[in-house]
N, C-alpha and C positions, 0 to 999 in steps of 0.2 A: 638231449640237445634239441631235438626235433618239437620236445613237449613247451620245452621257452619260446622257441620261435613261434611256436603256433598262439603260445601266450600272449607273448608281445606283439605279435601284428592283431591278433584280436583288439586287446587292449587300445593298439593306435587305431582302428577302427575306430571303436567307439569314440575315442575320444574326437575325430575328425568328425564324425556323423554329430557329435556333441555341440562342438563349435560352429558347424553350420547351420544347427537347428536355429538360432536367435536372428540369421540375418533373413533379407527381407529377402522374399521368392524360395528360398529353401524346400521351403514346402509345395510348390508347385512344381519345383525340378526335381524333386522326391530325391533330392542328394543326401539328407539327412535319412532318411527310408533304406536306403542301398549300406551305406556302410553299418547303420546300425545292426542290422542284422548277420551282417555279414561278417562283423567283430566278432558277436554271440556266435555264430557256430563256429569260427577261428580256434573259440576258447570251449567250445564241447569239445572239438577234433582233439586240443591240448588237455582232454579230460582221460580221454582214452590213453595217454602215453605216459602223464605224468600226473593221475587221478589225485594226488595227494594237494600237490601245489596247484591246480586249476580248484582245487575247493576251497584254496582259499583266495584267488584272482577272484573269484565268480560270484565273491559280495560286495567289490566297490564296483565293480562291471554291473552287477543286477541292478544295484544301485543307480547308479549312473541312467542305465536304460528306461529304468523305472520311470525315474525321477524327469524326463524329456517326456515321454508320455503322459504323466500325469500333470503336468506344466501346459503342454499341448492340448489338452483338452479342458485345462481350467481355462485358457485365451481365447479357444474356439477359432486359433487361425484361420483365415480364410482358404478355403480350397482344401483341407485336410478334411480325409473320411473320418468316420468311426475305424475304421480299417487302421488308418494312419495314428490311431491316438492307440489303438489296444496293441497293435504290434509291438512297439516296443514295450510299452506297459508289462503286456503279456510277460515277456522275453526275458525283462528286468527281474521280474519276480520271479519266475520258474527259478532261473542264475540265483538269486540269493537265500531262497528257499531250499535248495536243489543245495549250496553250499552248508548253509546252517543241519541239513539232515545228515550229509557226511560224517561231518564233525561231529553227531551226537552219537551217530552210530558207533563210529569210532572209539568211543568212551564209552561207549553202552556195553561195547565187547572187549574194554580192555586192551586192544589190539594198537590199539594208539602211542607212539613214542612220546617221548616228552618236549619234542618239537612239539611235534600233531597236538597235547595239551593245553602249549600256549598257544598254538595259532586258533584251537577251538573257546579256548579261554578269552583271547582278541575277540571272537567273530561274536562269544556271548555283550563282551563288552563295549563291541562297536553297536549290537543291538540294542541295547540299554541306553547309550547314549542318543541314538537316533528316536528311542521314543522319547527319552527327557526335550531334544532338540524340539521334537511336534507336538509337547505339549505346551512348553515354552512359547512356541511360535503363535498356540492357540490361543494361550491366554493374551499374548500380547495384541493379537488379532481382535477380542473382548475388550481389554482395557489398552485400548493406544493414549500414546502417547510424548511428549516430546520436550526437549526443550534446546530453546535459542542461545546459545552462547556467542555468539556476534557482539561486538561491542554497541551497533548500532541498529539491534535487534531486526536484521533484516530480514528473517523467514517468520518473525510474528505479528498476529494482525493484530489491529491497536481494537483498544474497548468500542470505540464508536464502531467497527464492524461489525464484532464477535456479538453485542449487543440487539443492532438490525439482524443480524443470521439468526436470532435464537429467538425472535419474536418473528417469521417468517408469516404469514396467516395462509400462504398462497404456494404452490408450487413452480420452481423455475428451473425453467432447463437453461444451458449454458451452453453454445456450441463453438470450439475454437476452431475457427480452419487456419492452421500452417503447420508447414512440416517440420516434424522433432529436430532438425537442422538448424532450424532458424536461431538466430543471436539470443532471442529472449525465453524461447519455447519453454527452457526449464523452470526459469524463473514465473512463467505464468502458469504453468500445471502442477506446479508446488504449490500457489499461492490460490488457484483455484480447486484442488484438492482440498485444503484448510479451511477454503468456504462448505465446502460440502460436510466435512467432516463436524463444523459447528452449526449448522442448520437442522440436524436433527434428520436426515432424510428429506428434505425442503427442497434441496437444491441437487441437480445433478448434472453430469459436466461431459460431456460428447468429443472427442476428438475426430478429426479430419484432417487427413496428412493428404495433401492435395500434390505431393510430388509421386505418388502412387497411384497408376492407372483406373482401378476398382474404385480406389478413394476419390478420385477427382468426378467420377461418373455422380458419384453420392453426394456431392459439392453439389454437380450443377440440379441436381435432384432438390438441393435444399436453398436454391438461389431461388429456384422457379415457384415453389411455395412457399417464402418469404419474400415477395414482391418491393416490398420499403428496403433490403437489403442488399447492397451494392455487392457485387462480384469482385472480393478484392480480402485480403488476408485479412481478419478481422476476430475478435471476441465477441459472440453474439448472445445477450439476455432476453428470454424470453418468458413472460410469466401465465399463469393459466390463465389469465382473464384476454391477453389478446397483445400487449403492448407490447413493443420492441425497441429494443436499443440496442446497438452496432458502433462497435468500438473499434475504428481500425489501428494496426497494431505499431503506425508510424505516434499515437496519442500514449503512447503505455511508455515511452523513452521521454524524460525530462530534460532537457538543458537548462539549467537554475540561474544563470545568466547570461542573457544574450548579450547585454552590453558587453560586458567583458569580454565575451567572445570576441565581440566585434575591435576590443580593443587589443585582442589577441592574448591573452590571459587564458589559460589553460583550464578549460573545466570538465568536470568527472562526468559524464551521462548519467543519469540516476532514474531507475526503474518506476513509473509512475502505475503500478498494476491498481494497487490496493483502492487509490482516490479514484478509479475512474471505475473499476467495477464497483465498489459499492454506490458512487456514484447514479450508474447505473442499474445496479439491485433497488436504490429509491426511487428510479423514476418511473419503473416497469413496477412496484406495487405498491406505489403510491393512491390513493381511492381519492383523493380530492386534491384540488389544486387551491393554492390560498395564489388571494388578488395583491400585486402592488401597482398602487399608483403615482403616475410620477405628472408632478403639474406642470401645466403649462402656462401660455401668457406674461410671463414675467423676465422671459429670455432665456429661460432654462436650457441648459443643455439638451440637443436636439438627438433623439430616438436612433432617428435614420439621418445617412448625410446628405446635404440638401446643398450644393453647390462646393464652397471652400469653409463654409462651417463647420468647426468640430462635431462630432458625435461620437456618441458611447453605442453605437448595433453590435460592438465585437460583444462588450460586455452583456447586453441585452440580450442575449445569443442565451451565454453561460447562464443567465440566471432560468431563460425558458426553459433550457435543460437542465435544470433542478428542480424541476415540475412546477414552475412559479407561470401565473398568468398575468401579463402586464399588462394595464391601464394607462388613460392619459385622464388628467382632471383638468377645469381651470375652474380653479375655487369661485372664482368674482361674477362666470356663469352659470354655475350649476348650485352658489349659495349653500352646498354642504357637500361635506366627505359622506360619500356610499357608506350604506352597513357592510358592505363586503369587503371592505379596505384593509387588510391585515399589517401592512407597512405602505408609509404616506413619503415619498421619497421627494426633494425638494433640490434639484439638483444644479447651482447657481446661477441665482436667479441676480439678474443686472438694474433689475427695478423695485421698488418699492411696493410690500404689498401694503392693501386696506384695512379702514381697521376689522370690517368686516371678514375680509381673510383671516387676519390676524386672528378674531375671535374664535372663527372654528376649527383654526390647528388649533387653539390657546383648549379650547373645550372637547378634543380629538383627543388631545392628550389627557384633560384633567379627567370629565366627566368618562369618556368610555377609554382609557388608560389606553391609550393606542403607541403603537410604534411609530417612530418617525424618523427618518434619515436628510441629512443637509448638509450640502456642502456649498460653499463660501467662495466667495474672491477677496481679495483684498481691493478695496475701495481704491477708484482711481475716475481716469474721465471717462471711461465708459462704464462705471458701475459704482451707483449708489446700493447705501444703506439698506439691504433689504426692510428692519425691521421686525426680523426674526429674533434679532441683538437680545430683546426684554425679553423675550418667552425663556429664552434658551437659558438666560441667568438666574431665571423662576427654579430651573432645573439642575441648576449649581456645574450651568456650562457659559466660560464667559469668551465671545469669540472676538476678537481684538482684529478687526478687518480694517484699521485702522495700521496695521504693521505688519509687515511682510517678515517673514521666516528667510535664515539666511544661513549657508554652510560654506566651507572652506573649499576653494577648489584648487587642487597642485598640478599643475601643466605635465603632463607623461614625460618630455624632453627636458623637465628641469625649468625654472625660472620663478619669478616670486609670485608667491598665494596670490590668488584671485574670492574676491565676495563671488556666490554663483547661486543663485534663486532656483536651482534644482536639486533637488532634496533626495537622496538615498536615504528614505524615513529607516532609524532603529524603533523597534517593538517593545514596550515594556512587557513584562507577564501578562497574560489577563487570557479567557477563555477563548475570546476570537482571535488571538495572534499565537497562541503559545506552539503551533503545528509551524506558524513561519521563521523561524529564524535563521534559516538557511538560505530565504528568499528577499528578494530586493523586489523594494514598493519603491515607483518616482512621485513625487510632488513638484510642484512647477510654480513658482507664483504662489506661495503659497501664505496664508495668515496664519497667525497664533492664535491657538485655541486650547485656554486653560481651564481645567476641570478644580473647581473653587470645595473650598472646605465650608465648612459649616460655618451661619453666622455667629457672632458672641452675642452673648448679652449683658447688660450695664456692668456686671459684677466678671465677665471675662472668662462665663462659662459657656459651653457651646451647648446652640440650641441642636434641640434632639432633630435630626435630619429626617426628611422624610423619601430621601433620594441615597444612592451610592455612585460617588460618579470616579472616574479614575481617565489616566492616559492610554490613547493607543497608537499612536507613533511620534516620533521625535525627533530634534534635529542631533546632531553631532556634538560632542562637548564644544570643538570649534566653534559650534553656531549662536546664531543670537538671534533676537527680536528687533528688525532696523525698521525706525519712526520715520526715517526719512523717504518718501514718498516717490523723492525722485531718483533715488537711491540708483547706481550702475556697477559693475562691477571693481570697479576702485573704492567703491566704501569701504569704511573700518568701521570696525565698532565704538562706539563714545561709551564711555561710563557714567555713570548717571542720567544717561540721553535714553541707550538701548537698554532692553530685557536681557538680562545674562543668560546663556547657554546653559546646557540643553534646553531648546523649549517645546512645549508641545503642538503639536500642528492636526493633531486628531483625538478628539476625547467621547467617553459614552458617560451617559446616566441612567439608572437602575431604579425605579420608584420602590421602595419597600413595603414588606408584606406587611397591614396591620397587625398588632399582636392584639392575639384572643385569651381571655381564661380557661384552661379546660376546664369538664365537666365534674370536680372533685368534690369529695367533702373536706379533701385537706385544701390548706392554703397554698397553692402555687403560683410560681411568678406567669405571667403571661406570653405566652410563645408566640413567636409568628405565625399568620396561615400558610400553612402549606399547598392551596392549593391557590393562593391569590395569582392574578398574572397583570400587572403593573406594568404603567406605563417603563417605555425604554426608550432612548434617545442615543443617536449618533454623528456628528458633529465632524465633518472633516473639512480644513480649511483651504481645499482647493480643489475646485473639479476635473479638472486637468488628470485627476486619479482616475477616472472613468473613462478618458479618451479613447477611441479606437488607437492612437500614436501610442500612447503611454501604457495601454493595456497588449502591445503585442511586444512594445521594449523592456520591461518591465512584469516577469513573469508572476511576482507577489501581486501584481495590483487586481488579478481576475480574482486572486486565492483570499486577498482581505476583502474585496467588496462581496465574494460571495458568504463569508462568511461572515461580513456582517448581518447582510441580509438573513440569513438562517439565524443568527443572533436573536435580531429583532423578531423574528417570525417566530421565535422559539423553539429552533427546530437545530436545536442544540447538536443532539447527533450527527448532522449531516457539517459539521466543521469539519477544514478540508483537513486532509492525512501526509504527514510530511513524505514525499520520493526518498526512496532508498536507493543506495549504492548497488551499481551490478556491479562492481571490478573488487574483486578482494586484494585487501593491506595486506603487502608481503610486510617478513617479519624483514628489519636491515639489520645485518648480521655484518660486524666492525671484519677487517682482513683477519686480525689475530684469533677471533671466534674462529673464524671459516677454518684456519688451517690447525685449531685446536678438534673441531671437533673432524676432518679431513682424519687427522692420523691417530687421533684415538677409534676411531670406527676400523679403520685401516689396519692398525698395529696393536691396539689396545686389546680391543676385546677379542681377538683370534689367544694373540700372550695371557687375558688373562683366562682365557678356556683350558689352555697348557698349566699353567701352574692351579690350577683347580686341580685338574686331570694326574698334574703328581705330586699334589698332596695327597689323594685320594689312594692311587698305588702306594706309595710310601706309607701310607701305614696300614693298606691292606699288606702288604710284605713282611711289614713289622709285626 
C-alpha cells in the first residue's frame, strides 16, 4: 500500500512541476525545479516497495521529466541554468531507461509473470511508437505544411504576397512588440510566421512581450536605436539597407464601413494584417521610387488644404506610403511632361486647358505610351469643359460631363424614394477592384463615364482596336444618367430623356501590345509583345473620390485610388488585399438538432457501448 502511495504522490509531483513549467516566472521561482525532482525520487522510494509496478510508472514519469527539459532548453527560458535544463532531462531518462532494463531483465531470466510480459511488451511498444512519433514530427519539421479550410480563406496569404516574399533580394527583420494577450496577437504571429516561412529565410520575426519586466527593458533598448519609431504597440519592418516602417497595431483592425456604423448598422471588425504588412515589406525594399505628377493651374484639386477648399493630403499621404514621390506640373509653364513622369494625374480641373496642353498629354500618351489619371466634374457654372472630352474618346473613353450620375435614395424612418447625387459606386470585375467588394467607394456629384467599343466600318465590322477599355464603378440598377442640369432631389428619371441604369461613372483603357511574328521557319500567326508597356488610362467622373471628407467616410476610396495608381504605374502586385474576418461563424444549430444530438451523446453512445459489449459476451459464452 505504501508502494502506491509513494507512486501516486510521485506521479502528482511531476505532473504539478509539469503544469507550472509553461507559465510565466516558473522558472525564476524554480517551482517547476522543486516538484520535479521531488516526484522522481517519490517514485525510486515506490521502487524499493513495490519494484515491479514503479517499472512500469517510471516510463511515462521518465518521460514526462524528459520531455520538460528538453522543451526547456530548446526555448532557452530566461533565467534558467544549464543546471535547470539537464536536471530534469537527466532524471527523465535515468526513470525510463532505468524502467525499460527491468522489464528486459525480467524476460531475459524468465522470472517475469505473464502480467510483467505484457507490461514489458506495453513499455516495448510504447517505445516504438514514440520513435515513429519523432520521426514523424521530423519529417514534418522538413516538409511543413498546411492547409486553409475557412470558407473565406482566412490564415492564407493571397499570391500578391507569397509572390513579394519569394523574390525578397534583401533581408528583413520584423519586430512585434505586444503582449500575447492582446486581442489580435494570434492572428498576427500566425500571419507573420507564414511570411517567414515563404521568404525563404529572408525574413525573420522578433517578439516583445512588453507586459514582462526583462521584455520591456529590451523594448525601451529597441525604441532608443530606432530613433523614427514611436514608443507605442506596433509591427516594426526593417530591411538591411536602413528603411523603416512602423505599423501601429490600432492600423491592422479594419471597420469596412464607417457609414453604416454611423448609421448604426452592425459591422464585423475585420483583421487588416496581410495589406498593411506587405504594404510595408514594399516600402522598406523598394530601390527606387517612381514620380506622379499632379497638375496644376487649371483649379485642380488642391494637395494640401488651403483655407475651406477641398483637398485630397489624407490620400496623398497613402500614396507616399507606397513608395510613390509626388510632383506638381503646370503644363502651360513648364511646356512639357518631365521624363520622369510615371503617371500624369489630372485631378478636376474647372478650366479649359490649351491646345498646347492638350498636345502634350495627346503626345504623353501616344508617342511615349504614358499613364494618365482624370477625374471630371460635371459641367455647371463653375466648371467648364476641360477639353480632355477628344483625347479621352481617341482612347475609347467617352466622359459625358454634360450628365450627372444619379441613385435611389430610401429615408432610414420610411417615406418615399428620394433622386441622391451620392453614389455607393458597385465594382465590375477587373484587376483593380476585384480585392473591393466588400468595401464602399462614395462619389458625389458625379458624371458618366462610358468605356466605348470599337468603331464599325461601312460593312458593320469592327475595326481592330488598338485599346482595351472596360468599367470600373457603377451606379445601382435604380440609377440613371439625369441631363437635366438643374436636377434636385425630386427628379425622376424621363425615358427617352435620361441614360438607363446602371451607368458607368469610372472607366480604364489599356493600349494593346503590338503583335510580332516569331522567329520560325514554320508559318505562325503573330503574337503580341510580351514585353510592350502601353499607354493606360483612368477616368473617374468625380473628384469628390479623392477628398480628404470622402476618403476617411468611405473606406474603398483610399483602397481604389491606390490601386489605381499601382495600376497605372504597373505595379500590379501591390493591388490592395481584401481584410479578413477575426470572429469565427458559429455553426446555428435549429432546437430539434440541439436536443437530438444532447441525448444521443448522453444516452446513445454509453447504450450503444452496452449492447456491443453483450453481443460480444454472448457469443464468447456461446
Amino acid at each position: 500500500m505504501m508502494g502506491v502511495v509513494l507512486g501516486l504522490m510521485g506521479l502528482t509531483c511531476i505532473m504539478v512541476g509539469t503544469i507550472a513549467f509553461p507559465i510565466a516566472g516558473a522558472w525564476r521561482n524554480s517551482f517547476s525545479i522543486t516538484f520535479l525532482p521531488v516526484g522522481i525520487i517519490l517514485l525510486l522510494g515506490s521502487a524499493f516497495i513495490m519494484w515491479r509496478l514503479a517499472s512500469v510508472l517510471a516510463l511515462p514519469a521518465g518521460i514526462v521529466a524528459c520531455a520538460v527539459g528538453v522543451i526547456a532548453w530548446g526555448n532557452a527560458l530566461e533565467g534558467a541554468s544549464i543546471v535547470q535544463y539537464a536536471l530534469p532531462a537527466a532524471a527523465g531518462a535515468t526513470l525510463a531507461l532505468g524502467s525499460v532494463a527491468v522489464n528486459v531483465v525480467l524476460m531475459l531470466k524468465g522470472n517475469a509473470t505473464r502480467k510483467g510480459l505484457v507490461g514489458a511488451n506495453v513499455v516495448v511498444m510504447c517505445i516504438i511508437g514514440l520513435v515513429l512519433l519523432g520521426v514523424v514530427n521530423y519529417m514534418a519539421s522538413l516538409y511543413y505544411n498546411k492547409r486553409d479550410l475557412t470558407q473565406s480563406g482566412k490564415f492564407t496569404l493571397s499570391g500578391k504576397t507569397i509572390q513579394i516574399l519569394e523574390n525578397l533580394d534583401e533581408p528583413v527583420k520584423v519586430t512585434v512588440i505586444m503582449p500575447p494577450s492582446g486581442p489580435i496577437y494570434d492572428f498576427t504571429s500566425n500571419m507573420l510566421d507564414d511570411y517567414a516561412r515563404f521568404s525563404d529565410g529572408k525574413l525573420s520575426v522578433d517578439y516583445i512581450d512588453i507586459d514582462m519586466a526583462g521584455e520591456r527593458e529590451r523594448a525601451g533598448r529597441f525604441f532608443e536605436e530606432n530613433k523614427g519609431v514611436n514608443n507605442i504597440q506596433s509591427v516594426v519592418f526593417q530591411a538591411s539597407g536602413g528603411k523603416t516602417k512602423q505599423i501601429p497595431i490600432g492600423q491592422l483592425v479594419a471597420n469596412m464601413d464607417t457609414l453604416a456604423q454611423m448609421q448604426g448598422v452592425k459591422q464585423e471588425p475585420k483583421f487588416n494584417g496581410e495589406n498593411e504588412f506587405t504594404a510595408a515589406l514594399i516600402k522598406v525594399t523598394d530601390k527606387e521610387k517612381s514620380v506622379i505628377y499632379f497638375t496644376t493651374g487649371k483649379g485642380e484639386l488642391l494637395l494640401r488644404p488651403a483655407g475651406s477648399q477641398p483637398a485630397m493630403s489624407r490620400i496623398a499621404k497613402d500614396i507616399k506610403g507606397d513608395n510613390y514621390e509626388i510632383k506638381t506640373i503646370n503644363i502651360a509653364a513648364e511646356k512639357r511632361i518631365p521624363d520622369d513622369c510615371t503617371v500624369l494625374a489630372i485631378i478636376g480641373p474647372t478650366r479649359r486647358f490649351s491646345t498646347l496642353e492638350l498636345d502634350q498629354i495627346g503626345d504623353f500618351l501616344k508617342v511615349r505610351h504614358g499613364k494618365l489619371l482624370v477625374a471630371l466634374e460635371p459641367i455647371g457654372t463653375k466648371v467648364v469643359a476641360s477639353g480632355l472630352e477628344r483625347i479621352l474618346e481617341e482612347w475609347g473613353i467617352r466622359a459625358r460631363t454634360d450628365m450627372k450620375a444619379v441613385s435611389i435614395y430610401r429615408p432610414v424612418l420610411g417615406g418615399q424614394q428620394q433622386a441622391s447625387f451620392q453614389i455607393f459606386a458597385e465594382h465590375p470585375p477587373h484587376q483593380i477592384t476585384k480585392k473591393m467588394q466588400s468595401l464602399s467607394t462614395i462619389f458625389l456629384w458625379s458624371c458618366v463615364v462610358e468605356p466605348l467599343e470599337p468603331p464599325k466600318q461601312p460593312r458593320g465590322q469592327s475595326v481592330p482596336a488598338r485599346y482595351d477599355t472596360a468599367p470600373l464603378a457603377m451606379t445601382s440598377k435604380g440609377g440613371w444618367g439625369e441631363t437635366d442640369k438643374t436636377a434636385g432631389p425630386e427628379t425622376r428619371y424621363n425615358e427617352g430623356i435620361d441614360l438607363t441604369g446602371p451607368v458607368p461613372i469610372a472607366a480604364c483603357s489599356q493600349e494593346r501590345a503590338p503583335k510580332q511574328q516569331p522567329p520560325s521557319p514554320y508559318d505562325q500567326p503573330p503574337k503580341p509583345d510580351p514585353n510592350f508597356d502601353g499607354a493606360r488610362i483612368v477616368v473617374l467622373g468625380d473628384r469628390d473620390v479623392l477628398t480628404n471628407r470622402n476618403a476617411s467616410q468611405g473606406p474603398g476610396n483610399v483602397n481604389f485610388v491606390l490601386n489605381i495608381i499601382n495600376w497605372l504605374a504597373g505595379k500590379t502586385v501591390r493591388l490592395s488585399i481584401a481584410p479578413k474576418s477575426i470572429y469565427a461563424k458559429p455553426i446555428t444549430i435549429k432546437y430539434g438538432e440541439e436536443q437530438a444530438i444532447f441525448y444521443s451523446t448522453l444516452f446513445g453512445l454509453p447504450y450503444l457501448a452496452l449492447v456491443i459489449g453483450g453481443i460480444v459476451y454472448w457469443r464468447r459464452s456461446s
